[in-house]
C-alpha positions, 0 to 999 in steps of 0.5 A, a space after each residue: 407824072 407817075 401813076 402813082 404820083 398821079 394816084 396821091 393827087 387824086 386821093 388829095 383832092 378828093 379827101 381834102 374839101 378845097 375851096 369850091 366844097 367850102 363856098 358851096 357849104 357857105 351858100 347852103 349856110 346863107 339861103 337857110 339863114 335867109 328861112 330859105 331850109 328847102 332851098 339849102 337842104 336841095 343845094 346840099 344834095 346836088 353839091 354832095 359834099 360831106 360839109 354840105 350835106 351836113 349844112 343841109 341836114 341842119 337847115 332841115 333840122 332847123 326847120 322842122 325844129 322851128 319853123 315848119 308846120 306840125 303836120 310836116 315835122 316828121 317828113 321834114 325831120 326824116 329827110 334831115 336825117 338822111 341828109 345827116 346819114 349821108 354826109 357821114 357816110 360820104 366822109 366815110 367813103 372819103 376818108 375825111 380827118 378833119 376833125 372840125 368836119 366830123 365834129 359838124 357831121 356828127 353833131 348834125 346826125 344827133 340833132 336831126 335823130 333827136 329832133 324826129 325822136 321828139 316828134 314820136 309817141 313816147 314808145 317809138 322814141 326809145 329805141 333812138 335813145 342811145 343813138 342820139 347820145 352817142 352821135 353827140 359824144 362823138 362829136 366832142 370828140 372830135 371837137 370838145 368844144 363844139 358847144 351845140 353837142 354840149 347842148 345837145 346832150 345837156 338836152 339829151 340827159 334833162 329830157 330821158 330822166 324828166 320823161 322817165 320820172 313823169 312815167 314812173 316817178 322816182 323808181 323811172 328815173 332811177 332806171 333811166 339812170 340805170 339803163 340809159 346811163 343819164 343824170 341831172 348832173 351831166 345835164 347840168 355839167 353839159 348846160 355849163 359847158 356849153 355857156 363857158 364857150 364863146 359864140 357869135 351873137 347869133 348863136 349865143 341868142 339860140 343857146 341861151 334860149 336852149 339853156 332856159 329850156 333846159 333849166 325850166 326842165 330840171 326844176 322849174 321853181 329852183 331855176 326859174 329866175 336864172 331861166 328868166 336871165 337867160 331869156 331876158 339875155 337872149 331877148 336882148 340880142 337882136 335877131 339877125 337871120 331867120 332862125 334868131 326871129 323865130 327863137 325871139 318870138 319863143 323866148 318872148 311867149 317862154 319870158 311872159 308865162 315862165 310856168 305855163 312854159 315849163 309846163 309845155 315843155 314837159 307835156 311834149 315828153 310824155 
């Protein structure tokens, strides 16, 4: 074989994720769906795959978000995000096209830095602001139907104006518009967006847990009853991996008291 000809296989090779990459990916997905986060997020690093790393990012994600104990959220969140940071760079370096990989990365950049900004006082959270939403647009970009972006962002818009109004009333909500360029309405479009896409049961179950949230957010007395729905609907898919046990168990402590829900839901805004 020529140099050159020899050159392209290898360039071919090392761009395009073949099937050992996508097994390793797969392994990373199934020990965290097995609550086995560490574990994932440690294969995800000795594989260093874009794919998975950006699978292990999201086992952390889960973890922190879910799972791990208070005390430990933000170390766990800030590995998320380093594992989220070097897939994209990794896929960078590679010159990765996918756009079902890149959607993935991205998505995994956002919900890693949103999960660790939450974590934050108020002040500290701001400066990740629009680093959030713009991981997540990019992600619709390259797949405008991923539907934990629409979700993401739908979170992303309720949270800034909610927190913005509990500050400073009508005039912080009107300068998180200003300044952070969201609405209530593209919550709301982001939330719809993100239920008109259809989801394996797993995954539907976790939405529409997220989709009451967000509800519950917006207006906790005009949606009440609609975020009922949602946490009745996901209550009635029964949980099959860990992360569905533990959203099970929050939809059912959120169903049984609607008011005291929202009300911790806004208290960890400020």
């Amino acid at each position: 074989m020529k140099a050159g000809g020899l050159a392209a296989l290898l360039l071919l090779l090392t761009v395009a994720p073949g099937p050992a990459s996508a097994d390793q990916a797969a392994e990373v997905v199934r020990l965290a769906d097995q609550g086995q986060y560490q574990a994932a997020a440690q294969l995800s690093r000795d594989c260093g795959t874009p794919e998975s790393l950006a699978e292990g990012a999201g086992a952390l994600s889960v973890f922190g978000g879910y799972v791990a104990p208070e005390a430990a959220r933000g170390a766990v969140l800030r590995e998320a995000v380093a594992l989220a940071n070097k897939a994209r760079r990794r896929a960078e370096a590679e010159g990765v096209t996918d756009d079902d990989l890149m959607s993935l990365i991205y998505f995994q950049e956002g919900q890693a830095i949103g999960r660790l900004a939450e974590t934050l006082p108020e002040e500290e959270r701001k400066k990740y602001a629009d680093e959030i939403r713009d991981y997540f647009e990019e992600s619709l970009k390259h797949d405008p139907q991923r539907w934990e972006a629409h979700t993401g962002l739908a979170n992303w818009h309720a949270k800034v104006m909610v927190a913005a109004d509990s500050l400073a009333g009508g005039i912080g909500a009107f300068l998180a518009n200003v300044i952070y360029d969201a609405t209530f309405e593209e919550a709301e479009m982001h939330r719809d967006a993100a239920a008109a896409i259809a989801k394996p049961p797993a995954e539907q179950k976790v939405f529409l847990l997220e989709s009451a949230e967000i509800r519950l957010l917006l207006d906790e007395n005009g949606m009440a009853e609609a975020a009922r729905r949602d946490l009745e609907a996901s209550l009635a898919i029964e949980p099959p991996n860990h992360l569905t046990t533990a959203v099970h168990r929050i939809a059912q402590a959120c169903l049984d008291d609607l008011t005291g829900c929202a009300l911790r839901l806004r208290a960890a805004l400020e």
